[in-house]
C-alpha positions as CSV (number, residue, x, y, z in Angstrom):
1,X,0.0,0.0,0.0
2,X,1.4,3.2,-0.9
3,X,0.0,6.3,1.3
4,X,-1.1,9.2,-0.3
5,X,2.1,12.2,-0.2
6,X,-0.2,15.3,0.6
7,X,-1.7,13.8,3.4
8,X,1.6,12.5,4.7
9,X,3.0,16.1,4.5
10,X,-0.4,17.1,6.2
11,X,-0.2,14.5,9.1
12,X,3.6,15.4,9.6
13,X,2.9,19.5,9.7
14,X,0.2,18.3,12.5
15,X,2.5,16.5,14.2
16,X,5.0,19.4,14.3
17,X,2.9,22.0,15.6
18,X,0.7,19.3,17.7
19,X,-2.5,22.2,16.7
20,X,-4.3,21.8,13.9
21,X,-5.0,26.0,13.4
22,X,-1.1,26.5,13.2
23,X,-0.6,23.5,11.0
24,X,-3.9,24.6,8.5
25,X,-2.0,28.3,8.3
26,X,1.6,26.8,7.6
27,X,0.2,24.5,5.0
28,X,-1.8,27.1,3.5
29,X,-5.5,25.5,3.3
30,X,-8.3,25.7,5.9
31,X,-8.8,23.7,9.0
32,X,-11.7,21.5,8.0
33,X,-9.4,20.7,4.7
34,X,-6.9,19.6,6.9
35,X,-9.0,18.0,9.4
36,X,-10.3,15.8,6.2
37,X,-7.0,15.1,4.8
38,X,-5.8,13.3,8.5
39,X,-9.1,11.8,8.4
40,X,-8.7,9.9,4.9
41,X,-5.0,9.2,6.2
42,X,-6.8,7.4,8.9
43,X,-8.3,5.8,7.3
44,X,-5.9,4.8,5.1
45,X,-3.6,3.4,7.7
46,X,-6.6,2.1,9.8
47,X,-5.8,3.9,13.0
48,X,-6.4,7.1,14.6
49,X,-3.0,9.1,14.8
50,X,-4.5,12.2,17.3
51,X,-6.1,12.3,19.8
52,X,-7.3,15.4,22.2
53,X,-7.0,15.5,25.8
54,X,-7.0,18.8,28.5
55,X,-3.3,19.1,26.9
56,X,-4.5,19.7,23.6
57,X,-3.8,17.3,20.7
58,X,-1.1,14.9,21.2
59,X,0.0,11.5,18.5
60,X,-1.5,8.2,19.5
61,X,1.1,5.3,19.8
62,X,0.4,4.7,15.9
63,X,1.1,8.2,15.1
64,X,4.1,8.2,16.7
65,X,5.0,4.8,14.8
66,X,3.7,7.0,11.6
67,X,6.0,9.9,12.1
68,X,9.0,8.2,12.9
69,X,8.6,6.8,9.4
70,X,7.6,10.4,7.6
71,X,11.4,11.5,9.3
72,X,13.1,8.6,7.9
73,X,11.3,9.1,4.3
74,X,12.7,13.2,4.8
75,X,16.2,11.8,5.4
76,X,16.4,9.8,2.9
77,X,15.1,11.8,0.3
78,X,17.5,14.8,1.8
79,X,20.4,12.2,1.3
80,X,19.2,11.0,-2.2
81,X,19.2,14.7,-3.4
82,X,22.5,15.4,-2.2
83,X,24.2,12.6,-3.4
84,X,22.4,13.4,-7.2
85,X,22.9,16.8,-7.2
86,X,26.6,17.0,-5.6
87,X,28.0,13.6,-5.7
88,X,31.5,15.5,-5.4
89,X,30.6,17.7,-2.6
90,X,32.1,16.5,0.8
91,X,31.0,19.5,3.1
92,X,28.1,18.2,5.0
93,X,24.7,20.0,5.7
94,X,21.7,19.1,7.3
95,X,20.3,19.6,10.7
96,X,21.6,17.8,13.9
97,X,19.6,17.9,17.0
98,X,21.0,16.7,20.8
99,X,19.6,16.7,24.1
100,X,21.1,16.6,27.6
101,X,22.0,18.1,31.0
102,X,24.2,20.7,31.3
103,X,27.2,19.6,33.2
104,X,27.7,17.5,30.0
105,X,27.0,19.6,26.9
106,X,28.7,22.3,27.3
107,X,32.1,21.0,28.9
108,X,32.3,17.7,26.6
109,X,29.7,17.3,24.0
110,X,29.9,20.7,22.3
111,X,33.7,20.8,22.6
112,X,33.5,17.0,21.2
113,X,31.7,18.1,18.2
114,X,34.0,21.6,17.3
115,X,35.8,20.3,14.6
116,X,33.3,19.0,12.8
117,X,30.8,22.0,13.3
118,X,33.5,24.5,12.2
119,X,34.7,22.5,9.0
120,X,31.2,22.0,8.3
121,X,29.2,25.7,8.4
122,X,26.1,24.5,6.9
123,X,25.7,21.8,9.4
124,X,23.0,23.8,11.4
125,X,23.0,22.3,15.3
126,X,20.4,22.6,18.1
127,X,21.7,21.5,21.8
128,X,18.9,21.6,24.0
129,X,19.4,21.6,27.7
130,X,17.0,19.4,30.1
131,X,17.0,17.7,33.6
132,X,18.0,14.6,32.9
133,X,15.1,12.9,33.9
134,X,13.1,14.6,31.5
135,X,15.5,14.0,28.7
136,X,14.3,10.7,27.3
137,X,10.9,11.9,26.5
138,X,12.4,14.1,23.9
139,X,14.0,10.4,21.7
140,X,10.9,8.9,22.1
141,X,8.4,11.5,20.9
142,X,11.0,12.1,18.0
143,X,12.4,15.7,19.0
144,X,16.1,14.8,18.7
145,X,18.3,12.6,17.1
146,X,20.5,11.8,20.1
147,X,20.4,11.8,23.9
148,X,23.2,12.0,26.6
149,X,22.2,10.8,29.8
150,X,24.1,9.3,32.9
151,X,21.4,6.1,32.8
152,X,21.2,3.5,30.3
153,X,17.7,3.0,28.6
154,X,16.7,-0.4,28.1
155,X,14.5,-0.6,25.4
156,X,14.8,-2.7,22.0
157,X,14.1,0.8,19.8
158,X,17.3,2.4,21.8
159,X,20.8,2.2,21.1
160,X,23.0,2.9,24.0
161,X,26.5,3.7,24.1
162,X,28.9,3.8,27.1
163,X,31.1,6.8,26.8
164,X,32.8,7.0,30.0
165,X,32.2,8.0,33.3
166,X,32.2,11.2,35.1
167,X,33.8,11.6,38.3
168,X,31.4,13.3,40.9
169,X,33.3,15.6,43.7
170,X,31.7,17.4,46.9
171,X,32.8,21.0,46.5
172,X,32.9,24.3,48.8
173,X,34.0,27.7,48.6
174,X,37.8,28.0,48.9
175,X,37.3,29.3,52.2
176,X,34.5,27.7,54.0
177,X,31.2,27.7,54.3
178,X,28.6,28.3,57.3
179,X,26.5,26.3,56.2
180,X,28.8,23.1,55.9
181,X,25.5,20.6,56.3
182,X,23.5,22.4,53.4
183,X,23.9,20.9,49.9
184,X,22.6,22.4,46.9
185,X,20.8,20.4,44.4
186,X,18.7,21.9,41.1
187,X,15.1,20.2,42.7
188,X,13.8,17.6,45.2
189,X,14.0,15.4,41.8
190,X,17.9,16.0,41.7
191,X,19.2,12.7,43.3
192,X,22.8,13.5,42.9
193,X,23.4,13.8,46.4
194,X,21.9,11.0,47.2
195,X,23.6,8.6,45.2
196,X,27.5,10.6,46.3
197,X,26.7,9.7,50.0
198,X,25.0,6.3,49.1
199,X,28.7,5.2,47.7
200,X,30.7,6.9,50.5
201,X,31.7,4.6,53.7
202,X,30.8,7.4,55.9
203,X,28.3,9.9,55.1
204,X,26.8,13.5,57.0
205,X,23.9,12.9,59.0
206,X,20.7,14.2,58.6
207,X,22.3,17.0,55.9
208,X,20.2,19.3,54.6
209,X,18.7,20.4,51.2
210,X,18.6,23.4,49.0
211,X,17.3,24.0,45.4
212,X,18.6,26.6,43.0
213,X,16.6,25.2,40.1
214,X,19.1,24.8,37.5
215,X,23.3,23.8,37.3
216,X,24.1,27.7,37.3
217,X,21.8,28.6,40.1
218,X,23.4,25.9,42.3
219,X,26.8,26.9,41.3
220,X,26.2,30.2,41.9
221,X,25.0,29.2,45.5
222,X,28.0,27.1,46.2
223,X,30.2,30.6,45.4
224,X,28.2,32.5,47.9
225,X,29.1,30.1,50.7
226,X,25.2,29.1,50.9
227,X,26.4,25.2,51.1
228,X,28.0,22.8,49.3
229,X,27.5,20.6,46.1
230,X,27.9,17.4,44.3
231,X,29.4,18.0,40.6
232,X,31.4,17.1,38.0
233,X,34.9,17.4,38.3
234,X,35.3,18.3,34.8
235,X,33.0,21.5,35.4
236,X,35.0,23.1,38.5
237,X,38.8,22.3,37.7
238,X,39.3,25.7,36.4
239,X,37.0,27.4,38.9
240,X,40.0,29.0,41.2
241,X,36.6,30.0,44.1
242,X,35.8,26.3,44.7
243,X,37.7,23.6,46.4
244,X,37.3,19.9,46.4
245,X,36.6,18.6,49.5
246,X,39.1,15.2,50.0
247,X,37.8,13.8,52.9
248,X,34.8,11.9,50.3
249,X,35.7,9.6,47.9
250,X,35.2,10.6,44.8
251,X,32.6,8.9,42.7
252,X,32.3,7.3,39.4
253,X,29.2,7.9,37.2
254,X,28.4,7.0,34.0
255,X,27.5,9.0,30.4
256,X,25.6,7.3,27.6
257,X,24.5,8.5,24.3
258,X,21.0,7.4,23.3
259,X,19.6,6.9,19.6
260,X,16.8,5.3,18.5
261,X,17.3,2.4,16.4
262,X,17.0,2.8,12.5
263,X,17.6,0.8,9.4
264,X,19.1,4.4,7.8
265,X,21.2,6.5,9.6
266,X,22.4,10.1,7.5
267,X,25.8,10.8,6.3
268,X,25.7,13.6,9.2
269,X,24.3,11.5,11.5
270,X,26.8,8.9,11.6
271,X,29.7,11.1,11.8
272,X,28.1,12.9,14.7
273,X,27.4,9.8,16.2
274,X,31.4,9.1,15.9
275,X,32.8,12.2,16.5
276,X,31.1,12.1,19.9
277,X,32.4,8.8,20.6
278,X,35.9,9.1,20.2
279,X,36.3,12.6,21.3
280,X,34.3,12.6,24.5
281,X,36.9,10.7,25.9
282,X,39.8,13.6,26.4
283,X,37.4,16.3,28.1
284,X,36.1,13.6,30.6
285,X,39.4,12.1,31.2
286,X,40.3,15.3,33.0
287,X,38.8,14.4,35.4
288,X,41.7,11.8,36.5
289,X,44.2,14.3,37.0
Protein backbone atom coordinates (compact mmCIF):
# COMPACT_ATOMS: atom_id res chain seq x y z
CA UNK A 1 0.00 0.00 0.00
CA UNK A 2 1.38 3.17 -0.93
CA UNK A 3 -0.01 6.26 1.30
CA UNK A 4 -1.11 9.24 -0.26
CA UNK A 5 2.10 12.15 -0.16
CA UNK A 6 -0.24 15.33 0.64
CA UNK A 7 -1.73 13.79 3.43
CA UNK A 8 1.64 12.52 4.71
CA UNK A 9 3.02 16.11 4.45
CA UNK A 10 -0.39 17.14 6.17
CA UNK A 11 -0.20 14.48 9.13
CA UNK A 12 3.57 15.42 9.62
CA UNK A 13 2.87 19.46 9.68
CA UNK A 14 0.16 18.33 12.54
CA UNK A 15 2.49 16.51 14.22
CA UNK A 16 5.01 19.43 14.31
CA UNK A 17 2.91 21.97 15.59
CA UNK A 18 0.68 19.32 17.69
CA UNK A 19 -2.46 22.23 16.74
CA UNK A 20 -4.35 21.76 13.91
CA UNK A 21 -4.99 25.96 13.39
CA UNK A 22 -1.09 26.50 13.17
CA UNK A 23 -0.59 23.49 10.98
CA UNK A 24 -3.86 24.62 8.50
CA UNK A 25 -2.02 28.28 8.32
CA UNK A 26 1.57 26.80 7.61
CA UNK A 27 0.16 24.47 5.04
CA UNK A 28 -1.78 27.14 3.52
CA UNK A 29 -5.46 25.46 3.30
CA UNK A 30 -8.29 25.74 5.87
CA UNK A 31 -8.82 23.69 9.00
CA UNK A 32 -11.74 21.54 7.96
CA UNK A 33 -9.42 20.74 4.66
CA UNK A 34 -6.89 19.60 6.88
CA UNK A 35 -9.04 17.97 9.36
CA UNK A 36 -10.35 15.75 6.23
CA UNK A 37 -7.05 15.05 4.83
CA UNK A 38 -5.79 13.35 8.48
CA UNK A 39 -9.14 11.81 8.44
CA UNK A 40 -8.69 9.89 4.89
CA UNK A 41 -5.01 9.21 6.19
CA UNK A 42 -6.76 7.42 8.94
CA UNK A 43 -8.35 5.76 7.30
CA UNK A 44 -5.95 4.80 5.07
CA UNK A 45 -3.60 3.40 7.69
CA UNK A 46 -6.60 2.12 9.80
CA UNK A 47 -5.83 3.87 13.02
CA UNK A 48 -6.37 7.10 14.59
CA UNK A 49 -2.98 9.08 14.84
CA UNK A 50 -4.48 12.22 17.26
CA UNK A 51 -6.05 12.27 19.75
CA UNK A 52 -7.35 15.43 22.21
CA UNK A 53 -7.04 15.47 25.79
CA UNK A 54 -6.96 18.78 28.46
CA UNK A 55 -3.30 19.12 26.92
CA UNK A 56 -4.45 19.70 23.60
CA UNK A 57 -3.78 17.28 20.68
CA UNK A 58 -1.08 14.92 21.23
CA UNK A 59 0.01 11.46 18.52
CA UNK A 60 -1.52 8.19 19.51
CA UNK A 61 1.05 5.31 19.84
CA UNK A 62 0.42 4.69 15.89
CA UNK A 63 1.07 8.18 15.11
CA UNK A 64 4.12 8.22 16.71
CA UNK A 65 5.04 4.79 14.77
CA UNK A 66 3.71 6.97 11.64
CA UNK A 67 6.04 9.91 12.11
CA UNK A 68 9.00 8.18 12.91
CA UNK A 69 8.61 6.78 9.44
CA UNK A 70 7.63 10.37 7.61
CA UNK A 71 11.38 11.50 9.28
CA UNK A 72 13.09 8.64 7.93
CA UNK A 73 11.35 9.15 4.26
CA UNK A 74 12.67 13.24 4.85
CA UNK A 75 16.17 11.79 5.45
CA UNK A 76 16.44 9.77 2.90
CA UNK A 77 15.13 11.84 0.29
CA UNK A 78 17.51 14.81 1.78
CA UNK A 79 20.39 12.21 1.30
CA UNK A 80 19.21 11.03 -2.20
CA UNK A 81 19.20 14.74 -3.43
CA UNK A 82 22.46 15.42 -2.16
CA UNK A 83 24.16 12.59 -3.43
CA UNK A 84 22.42 13.35 -7.18
CA UNK A 85 22.88 16.78 -7.23
CA UNK A 86 26.63 16.97 -5.56
CA UNK A 87 27.95 13.63 -5.71
CA UNK A 88 31.53 15.47 -5.36
CA UNK A 89 30.59 17.67 -2.62
CA UNK A 90 32.14 16.51 0.81
CA UNK A 91 30.99 19.49 3.10
CA UNK A 92 28.06 18.23 4.99
CA UNK A 93 24.70 19.99 5.66
CA UNK A 94 21.69 19.09 7.25
CA UNK A 95 20.32 19.61 10.70
CA UNK A 96 21.57 17.77 13.93
CA UNK A 97 19.60 17.92 16.97
CA UNK A 98 21.02 16.73 20.80
CA UNK A 99 19.56 16.71 24.14
CA UNK A 100 21.13 16.62 27.57
CA UNK A 101 22.00 18.14 30.98
CA UNK A 102 24.22 20.67 31.28
CA UNK A 103 27.18 19.62 33.16
CA UNK A 104 27.73 17.48 29.97
CA UNK A 105 27.04 19.55 26.93
CA UNK A 106 28.72 22.34 27.26
CA UNK A 107 32.12 20.97 28.94
CA UNK A 108 32.34 17.74 26.61
CA UNK A 109 29.74 17.25 23.97
CA UNK A 110 29.92 20.70 22.27
CA UNK A 111 33.66 20.76 22.62
CA UNK A 112 33.48 16.95 21.24
CA UNK A 113 31.72 18.12 18.22
CA UNK A 114 33.97 21.62 17.26
CA UNK A 115 35.79 20.29 14.59
CA UNK A 116 33.31 18.98 12.84
CA UNK A 117 30.81 21.99 13.27
CA UNK A 118 33.52 24.50 12.18
CA UNK A 119 34.69 22.50 8.97
CA UNK A 120 31.18 21.99 8.34
CA UNK A 121 29.23 25.70 8.43
CA UNK A 122 26.05 24.50 6.91
CA UNK A 123 25.66 21.82 9.43
CA UNK A 124 22.96 23.79 11.40
CA UNK A 125 22.95 22.26 15.35
CA UNK A 126 20.36 22.61 18.11
CA UNK A 127 21.73 21.55 21.84
CA UNK A 128 18.93 21.58 23.98
CA UNK A 129 19.41 21.60 27.74
CA UNK A 130 17.04 19.42 30.14
CA UNK A 131 17.00 17.72 33.64
CA UNK A 132 17.97 14.56 32.91
CA UNK A 133 15.08 12.87 33.88
CA UNK A 134 13.14 14.58 31.52
CA UNK A 135 15.48 13.97 28.65
CA UNK A 136 14.28 10.72 27.30
CA UNK A 137 10.86 11.93 26.52
CA UNK A 138 12.37 14.13 23.88
CA UNK A 139 14.01 10.36 21.73
CA UNK A 140 10.89 8.87 22.14
CA UNK A 141 8.40 11.53 20.85
CA UNK A 142 11.01 12.09 17.98
CA UNK A 143 12.37 15.71 18.95
CA UNK A 144 16.10 14.80 18.69
CA UNK A 145 18.31 12.65 17.15
CA UNK A 146 20.54 11.85 20.08
CA UNK A 147 20.42 11.77 23.88
CA UNK A 148 23.16 11.99 26.60
CA UNK A 149 22.22 10.85 29.84
CA UNK A 150 24.08 9.29 32.88
CA UNK A 151 21.44 6.12 32.77
CA UNK A 152 21.24 3.46 30.31
CA UNK A 153 17.70 2.99 28.57
CA UNK A 154 16.74 -0.39 28.13
CA UNK A 155 14.51 -0.61 25.41
CA UNK A 156 14.80 -2.69 22.02
CA UNK A 157 14.07 0.84 19.78
CA UNK A 158 17.29 2.36 21.84
CA UNK A 159 20.82 2.18 21.07
CA UNK A 160 23.00 2.95 23.96
CA UNK A 161 26.51 3.70 24.08
CA UNK A 162 28.91 3.76 27.10
CA UNK A 163 31.14 6.84 26.83
CA UNK A 164 32.83 7.03 29.97
CA UNK A 165 32.24 7.99 33.28
CA UNK A 166 32.25 11.16 35.11
CA UNK A 167 33.80 11.63 38.32
CA UNK A 168 31.35 13.28 40.93
CA UNK A 169 33.28 15.55 43.69
CA UNK A 170 31.74 17.45 46.89
CA UNK A 171 32.77 20.96 46.54
CA UNK A 172 32.92 24.28 48.75
CA UNK A 173 33.96 27.67 48.59
CA UNK A 174 37.78 27.97 48.94
CA UNK A 175 37.34 29.33 52.21
CA UNK A 176 34.52 27.73 54.02
CA UNK A 177 31.24 27.68 54.34
CA UNK A 178 28.59 28.35 57.32
CA UNK A 179 26.47 26.26 56.22
CA UNK A 180 28.79 23.10 55.94
CA UNK A 181 25.53 20.61 56.31
CA UNK A 182 23.51 22.43 53.43
CA UNK A 183 23.94 20.87 49.90
CA UNK A 184 22.63 22.36 46.86
CA UNK A 185 20.83 20.42 44.43
CA UNK A 186 18.70 21.93 41.09
CA UNK A 187 15.05 20.21 42.73
CA UNK A 188 13.80 17.60 45.23
CA UNK A 189 14.02 15.39 41.84
CA UNK A 190 17.89 15.98 41.73
CA UNK A 191 19.18 12.66 43.29
CA UNK A 192 22.76 13.53 42.95
CA UNK A 193 23.38 13.84 46.40
CA UNK A 194 21.88 10.97 47.22
CA UNK A 195 23.56 8.63 45.24
CA UNK A 196 27.48 10.59 46.33
CA UNK A 197 26.71 9.73 50.02
CA UNK A 198 25.01 6.29 49.05
CA UNK A 199 28.72 5.24 47.75
CA UNK A 200 30.66 6.86 50.54
CA UNK A 201 31.72 4.63 53.69
CA UNK A 202 30.83 7.44 55.90
CA UNK A 203 28.27 9.89 55.05
CA UNK A 204 26.82 13.48 57.00
CA UNK A 205 23.89 12.90 59.02
CA UNK A 206 20.73 14.21 58.61
CA UNK A 207 22.35 16.98 55.87
CA UNK A 208 20.15 19.25 54.56
CA UNK A 209 18.68 20.41 51.19
CA UNK A 210 18.63 23.43 49.01
CA UNK A 211 17.35 24.00 45.40
CA UNK A 212 18.56 26.61 42.97
CA UNK A 213 16.56 25.22 40.08
CA UNK A 214 19.08 24.77 37.46
CA UNK A 215 23.29 23.82 37.33
CA UNK A 216 24.12 27.74 37.26
CA UNK A 217 21.75 28.58 40.14
CA UNK A 218 23.39 25.87 42.30
CA UNK A 219 26.85 26.87 41.28
CA UNK A 220 26.16 30.23 41.92
CA UNK A 221 24.98 29.20 45.47
CA UNK A 222 28.00 27.09 46.21
CA UNK A 223 30.19 30.62 45.40
CA UNK A 224 28.16 32.46 47.92
CA UNK A 225 29.12 30.06 50.66
CA UNK A 226 25.25 29.13 50.91
CA UNK A 227 26.38 25.20 51.11
CA UNK A 228 28.05 22.78 49.27
CA UNK A 229 27.46 20.60 46.11
CA UNK A 230 27.92 17.38 44.26
CA UNK A 231 29.44 18.04 40.61
CA UNK A 232 31.43 17.08 37.99
CA UNK A 233 34.91 17.44 38.25
CA UNK A 234 35.30 18.26 34.83
CA UNK A 235 32.98 21.51 35.44
CA UNK A 236 34.98 23.15 38.48
CA UNK A 237 38.80 22.26 37.74
CA UNK A 238 39.28 25.69 36.40
CA UNK A 239 37.03 27.39 38.89
CA UNK A 240 39.96 29.03 41.16
CA UNK A 241 36.64 29.98 44.10
CA UNK A 242 35.81 26.33 44.66
CA UNK A 243 37.73 23.62 46.42
CA UNK A 244 37.28 19.87 46.44
CA UNK A 245 36.57 18.57 49.47
CA UNK A 246 39.07 15.19 49.96
CA UNK A 247 37.83 13.82 52.88
CA UNK A 248 34.76 11.90 50.27
CA UNK A 249 35.65 9.62 47.87
CA UNK A 250 35.21 10.57 44.79
CA UNK A 251 32.63 8.88 42.67
CA UNK A 252 32.30 7.32 39.36
CA UNK A 253 29.16 7.91 37.16
CA UNK A 254 28.36 6.97 34.00
CA UNK A 255 27.54 8.97 30.41
CA UNK A 256 25.63 7.31 27.62
CA UNK A 257 24.55 8.53 24.31
CA UNK A 258 21.02 7.35 23.28
CA UNK A 259 19.63 6.90 19.64
CA UNK A 260 16.77 5.31 18.46
CA UNK A 261 17.27 2.39 16.37
CA UNK A 262 16.96 2.76 12.55
CA UNK A 263 17.62 0.81 9.44
CA UNK A 264 19.10 4.37 7.80
CA UNK A 265 21.16 6.50 9.57
CA UNK A 266 22.42 10.05 7.53
CA UNK A 267 25.81 10.84 6.28
CA UNK A 268 25.68 13.61 9.21
CA UNK A 269 24.27 11.50 11.48
CA UNK A 270 26.76 8.87 11.61
CA UNK A 271 29.74 11.05 11.82
CA UNK A 272 28.11 12.91 14.74
CA UNK A 273 27.36 9.83 16.16
CA UNK A 274 31.39 9.09 15.94
CA UNK A 275 32.84 12.22 16.50
CA UNK A 276 31.11 12.07 19.94
CA UNK A 277 32.36 8.82 20.60
CA UNK A 278 35.86 9.15 20.17
CA UNK A 279 36.30 12.65 21.31
CA UNK A 280 34.27 12.63 24.52
CA UNK A 281 36.94 10.68 25.87
CA UNK A 282 39.80 13.60 26.40
CA UNK A 283 37.41 16.26 28.12
CA UNK A 284 36.13 13.56 30.63
CA UNK A 285 39.40 12.15 31.17
CA UNK A 286 40.33 15.34 33.04
CA UNK A 287 38.80 14.44 35.37
CA UNK A 288 41.65 11.80 36.53
CA UNK A 289 44.15 14.28 36.95
Amino acid sequence: MSLNSDRLDAFTVVAKHLNFSEAANALGITQPALTRRIQRLEEEVGQRLFFRNQKGTLLTESGLRLLEYTKLRDKIEEQVCKDIGAPNDKELTGQIRIAGYSAIMHPVIIPSLQNLLISNPKVQAEFIIREVASIPILLNQLKVDFIITDFKINSSKVTSYLLGHEELVAVEHKDGTPRSNTYLDVDFKDNTTEKFFLAQKKSPQNYHRSYFNDDPGFLNGVLLKLGRAILPKHTILENSQLKILNQFQSVKNPVYLHYLESPYLTRLQKLIQKEIIENCQQYLLRTNK
